[in-house]
C-alpha positions in Angstrom: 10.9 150.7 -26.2 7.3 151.0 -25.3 6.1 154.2 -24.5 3.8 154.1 -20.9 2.7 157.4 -20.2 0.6 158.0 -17.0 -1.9 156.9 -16.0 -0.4 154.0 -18.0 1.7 152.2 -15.5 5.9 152.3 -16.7 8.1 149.7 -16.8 12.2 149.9 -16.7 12.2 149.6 -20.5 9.7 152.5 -21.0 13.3 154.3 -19.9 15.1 152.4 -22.5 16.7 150.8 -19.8 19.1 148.7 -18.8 21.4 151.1 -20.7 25.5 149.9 -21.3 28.3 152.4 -21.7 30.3 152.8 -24.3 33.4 153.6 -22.8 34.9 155.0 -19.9 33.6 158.6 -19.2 35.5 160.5 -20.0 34.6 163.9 -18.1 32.2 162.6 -14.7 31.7 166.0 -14.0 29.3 166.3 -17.0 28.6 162.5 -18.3 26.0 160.6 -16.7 26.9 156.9 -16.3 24.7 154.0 -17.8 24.5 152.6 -14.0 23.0 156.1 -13.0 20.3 156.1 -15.7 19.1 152.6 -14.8 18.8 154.3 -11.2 17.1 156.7 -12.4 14.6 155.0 -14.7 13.9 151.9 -11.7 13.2 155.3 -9.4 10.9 157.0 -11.8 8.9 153.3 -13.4 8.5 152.2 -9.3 7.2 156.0 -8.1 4.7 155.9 -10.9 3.4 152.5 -10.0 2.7 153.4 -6.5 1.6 157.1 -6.9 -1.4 157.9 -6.6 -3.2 159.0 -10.0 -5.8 161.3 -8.8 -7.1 162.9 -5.7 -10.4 164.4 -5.1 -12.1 166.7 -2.5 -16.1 166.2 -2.3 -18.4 168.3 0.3 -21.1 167.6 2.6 -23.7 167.2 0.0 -21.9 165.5 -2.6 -20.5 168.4 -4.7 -16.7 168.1 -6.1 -14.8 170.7 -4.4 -11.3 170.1 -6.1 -9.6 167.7 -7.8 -6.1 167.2 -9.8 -5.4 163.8 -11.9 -1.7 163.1 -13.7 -3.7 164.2 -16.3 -4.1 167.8 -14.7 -7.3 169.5 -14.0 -7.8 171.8 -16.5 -9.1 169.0 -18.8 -12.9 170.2 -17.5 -14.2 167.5 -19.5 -12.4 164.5 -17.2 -12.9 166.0 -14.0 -14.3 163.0 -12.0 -18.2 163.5 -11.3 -18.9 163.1 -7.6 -22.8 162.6 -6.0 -24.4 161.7 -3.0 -26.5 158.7 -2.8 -27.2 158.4 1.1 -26.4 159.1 4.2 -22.8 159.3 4.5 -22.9 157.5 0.9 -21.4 159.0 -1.9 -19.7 158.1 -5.4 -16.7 159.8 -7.7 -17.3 158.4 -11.3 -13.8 159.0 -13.3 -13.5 159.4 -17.0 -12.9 156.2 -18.5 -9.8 157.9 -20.6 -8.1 160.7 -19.8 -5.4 162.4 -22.1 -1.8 162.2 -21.3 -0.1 165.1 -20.8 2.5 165.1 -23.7 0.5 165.2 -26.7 -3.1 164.3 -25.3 -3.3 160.9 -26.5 -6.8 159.0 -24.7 -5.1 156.0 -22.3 -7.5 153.7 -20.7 -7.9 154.4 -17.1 -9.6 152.1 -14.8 -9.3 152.6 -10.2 -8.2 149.5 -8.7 -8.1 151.3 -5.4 -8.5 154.5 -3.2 -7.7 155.4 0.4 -10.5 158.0 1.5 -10.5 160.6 4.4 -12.9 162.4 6.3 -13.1 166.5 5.5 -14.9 167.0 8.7 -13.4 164.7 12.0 -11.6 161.8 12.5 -13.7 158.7 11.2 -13.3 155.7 9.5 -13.7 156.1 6.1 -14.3 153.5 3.4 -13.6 153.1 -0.5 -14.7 150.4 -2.7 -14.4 150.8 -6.7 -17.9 148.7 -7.8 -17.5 149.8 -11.5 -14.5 149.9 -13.8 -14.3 154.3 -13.3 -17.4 154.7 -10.1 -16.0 154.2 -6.2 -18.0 154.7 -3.6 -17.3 156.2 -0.2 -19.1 155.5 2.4 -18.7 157.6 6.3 -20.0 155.2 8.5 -20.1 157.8 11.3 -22.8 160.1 8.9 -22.5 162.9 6.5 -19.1 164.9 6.0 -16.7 165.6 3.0 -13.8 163.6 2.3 -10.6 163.5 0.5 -9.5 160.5 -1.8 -6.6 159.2 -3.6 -7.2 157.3 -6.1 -4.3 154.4 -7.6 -4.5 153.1 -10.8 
């Protein structure tokens, strides 16, 4: 069984799924069936592919307000970089690894999308990831903070 940790994305056999019984439970009350772990495992593997694996929260002028990643954000030294490059243009530059959370292993992570949100008033907002780890934001309507979700 291969182990997928996040931000690595899990499949069913991450689970060690399908699982068989053995036999007939024999108390229900306290034995969980094979047909309930696959349940489980499909649930968990699908969430974790369409979660997002960060969010951030950048100001006005391009400073990182907050941020938490499934890697958590006490890891000060992969908190995403955020910066403002024009008006109403800014970019969040994520580590390129970040350490699971079990025993800290380094997994490659890389954005293949974000949905973005305006701090400040409602506004269109867009999110473009030009680099393997860098999006950009950019708030057609002018400056303001934003919120982001990023998917992996």
């Amino acid at each position: 069984m291969p182990l997928a940790l996040l931000p690595d994305l899990p499949a069913l056999d991450t689970f060690g799924a399908p699982k068989t019984d053995f036999g007939e439970s024999i108390d229900p009350s306290s034995e969980v069936s094979a047909s309930n772990i696959n349940a489980m495992a499909a649930t968990i593997a699908a969430l974790a592919r369409s979660a997002p694996k960060v969010w951030v929260v950048v100001n006005s002028t391009g400073a990182l307000v907050a941020y938490d990643g499934v890697w958590g954000n006490a890891a000060g030294a992969y908190a995403p970089v955020s910066a403002k490059t024009g008006t109403g243009v800014y970019t969040v530059t994520f580590p390129s690894q970040v350490p699971d959370l079990l025993d800290g292993t380094l997994r490659a992570f890389a954005p293949k999308g974000a949905k973005a949100g305006s701090n400040t008033a409602l506004r269109a907002v867009s999110s473009t990831v030009i680099a393997g780890n860098v999006i950009t934001v950019t708030l057609p309507s002018g400056d303001g903070g934003f919120t982001m979700e990023v998917y992996a």
